[in-house]
C-alpha positions as CSV (number, residue, x, y, z in Angstrom):
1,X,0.0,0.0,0.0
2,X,1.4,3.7,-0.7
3,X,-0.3,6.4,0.3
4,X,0.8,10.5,0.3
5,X,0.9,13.3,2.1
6,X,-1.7,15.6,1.4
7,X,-1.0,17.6,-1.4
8,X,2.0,15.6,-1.4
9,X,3.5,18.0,0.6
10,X,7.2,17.5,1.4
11,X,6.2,17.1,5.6
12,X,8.0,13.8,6.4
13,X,11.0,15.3,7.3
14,X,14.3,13.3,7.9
15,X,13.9,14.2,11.3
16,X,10.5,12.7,12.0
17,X,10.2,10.3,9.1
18,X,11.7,7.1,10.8
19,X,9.6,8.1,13.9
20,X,6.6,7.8,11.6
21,X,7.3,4.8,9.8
22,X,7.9,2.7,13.1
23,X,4.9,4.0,14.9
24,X,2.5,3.1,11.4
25,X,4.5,-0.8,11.7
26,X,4.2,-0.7,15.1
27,X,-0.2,0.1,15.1
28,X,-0.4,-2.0,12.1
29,X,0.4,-5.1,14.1
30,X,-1.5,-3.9,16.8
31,X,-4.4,-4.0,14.6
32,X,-3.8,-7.6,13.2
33,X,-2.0,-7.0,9.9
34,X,1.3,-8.7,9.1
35,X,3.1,-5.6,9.2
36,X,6.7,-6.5,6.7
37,X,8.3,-3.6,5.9
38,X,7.2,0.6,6.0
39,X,9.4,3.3,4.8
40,X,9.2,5.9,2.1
41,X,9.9,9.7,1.2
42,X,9.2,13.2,2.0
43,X,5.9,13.1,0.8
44,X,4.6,9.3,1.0
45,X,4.5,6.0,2.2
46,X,5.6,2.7,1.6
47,X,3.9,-0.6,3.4
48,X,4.6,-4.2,2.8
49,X,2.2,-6.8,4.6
50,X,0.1,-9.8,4.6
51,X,-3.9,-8.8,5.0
52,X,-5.3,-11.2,6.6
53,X,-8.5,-12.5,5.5
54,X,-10.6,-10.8,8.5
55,X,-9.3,-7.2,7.6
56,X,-10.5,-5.3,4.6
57,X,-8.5,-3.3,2.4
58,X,-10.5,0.0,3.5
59,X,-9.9,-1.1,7.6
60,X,-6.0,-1.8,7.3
61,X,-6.0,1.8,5.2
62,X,-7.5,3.7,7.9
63,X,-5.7,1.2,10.8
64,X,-2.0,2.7,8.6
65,X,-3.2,6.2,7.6
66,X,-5.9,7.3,9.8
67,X,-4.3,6.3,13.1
68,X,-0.8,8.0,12.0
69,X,-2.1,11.5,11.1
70,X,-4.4,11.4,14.2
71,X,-0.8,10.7,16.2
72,X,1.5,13.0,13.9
73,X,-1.0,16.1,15.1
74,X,-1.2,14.9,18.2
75,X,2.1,14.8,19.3
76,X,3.0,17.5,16.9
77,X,5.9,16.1,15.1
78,X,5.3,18.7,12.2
79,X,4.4,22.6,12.6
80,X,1.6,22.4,10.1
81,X,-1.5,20.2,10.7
82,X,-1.1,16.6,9.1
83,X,-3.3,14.7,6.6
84,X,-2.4,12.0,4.0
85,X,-4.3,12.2,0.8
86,X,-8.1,10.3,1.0
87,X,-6.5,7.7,-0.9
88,X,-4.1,4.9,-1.4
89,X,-2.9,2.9,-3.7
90,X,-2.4,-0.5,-3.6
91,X,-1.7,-3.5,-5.1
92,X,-1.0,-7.5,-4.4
93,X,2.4,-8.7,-4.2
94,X,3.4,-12.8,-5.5
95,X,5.6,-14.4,-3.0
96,X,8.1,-14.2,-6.1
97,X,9.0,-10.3,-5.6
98,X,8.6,-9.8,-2.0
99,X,12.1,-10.0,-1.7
100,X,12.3,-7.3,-4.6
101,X,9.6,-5.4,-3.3
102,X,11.0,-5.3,0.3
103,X,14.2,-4.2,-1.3
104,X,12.8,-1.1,-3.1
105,X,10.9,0.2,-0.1
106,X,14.0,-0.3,2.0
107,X,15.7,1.9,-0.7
108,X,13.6,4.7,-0.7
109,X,15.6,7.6,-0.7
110,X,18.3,6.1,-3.1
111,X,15.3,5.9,-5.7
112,X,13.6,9.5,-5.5
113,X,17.0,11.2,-5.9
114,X,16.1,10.8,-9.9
115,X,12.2,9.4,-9.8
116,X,9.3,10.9,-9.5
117,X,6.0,8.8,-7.8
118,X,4.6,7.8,-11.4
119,X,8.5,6.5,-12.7
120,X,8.5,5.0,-8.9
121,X,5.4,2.6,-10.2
122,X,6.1,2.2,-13.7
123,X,9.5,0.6,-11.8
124,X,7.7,-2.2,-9.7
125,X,5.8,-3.2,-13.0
126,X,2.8,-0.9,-12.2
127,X,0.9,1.7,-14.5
128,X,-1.1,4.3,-12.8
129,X,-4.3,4.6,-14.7
């Protein structure tokens, strides 16, 4: 799942961005998905995991995205108030490329130094319609 800040703006700081990423793993297990692997950029967000077959698609979204921006504000990790876009995007992984996948997301920052987010899909194999 990958999901954006609103307006995509650039608010995950260096600063606060690993702070973010562990606390959306860490509340995604808490809410019964297989959290893998979360990372991302300035102005997104990367999660690997399994859904299990008692969570829906739109429950783990607001679980991961819902739940964070609630916390960001909260705790005011950024001086502006926090949203992620209404929506997400995201797609099923084959047991063949979650190593590849896993990869890519740990790589983050290495890959927006020359990609945007559409080059970042058409990458994994994925065209944004």
């Amino acid at each position: 799942m990958v999901f954006a800040t609103k307006y995509r703006m650039p608010l995950l700081t260096t600063a606060i961005r690993k702070e973010v990423f562990l606390h959306i793993f860490k509340n995604g297990k808490n809410n019964g998905l297989e959290m893998d692997y979360v990372n991302g950029y300035y102005d997104h967000c990367h999660c690997l995991f399994l859904l299990p077959p008692t969570i829906t698609l739109a429950l783990a979204a607001q679980h991961l995205k819902g739940e964070s921006s609630h916390w960001i504000n909260q705790v005011q990790l950024t001086e502006e108030y926090f949203e992620w876009q209404d929506d997400y995007y995201a797609v099923s992984v084959s047991p063949e490329r979650v190593t590849q996948i896993r990869q890519y997301i740990l790589n983050q920052e290495e890959h927006h130094k020359n990609l945007n987010f559409e080059n970042e899909m058409e990458t994994l194999g994925y065209t944004l319609h």
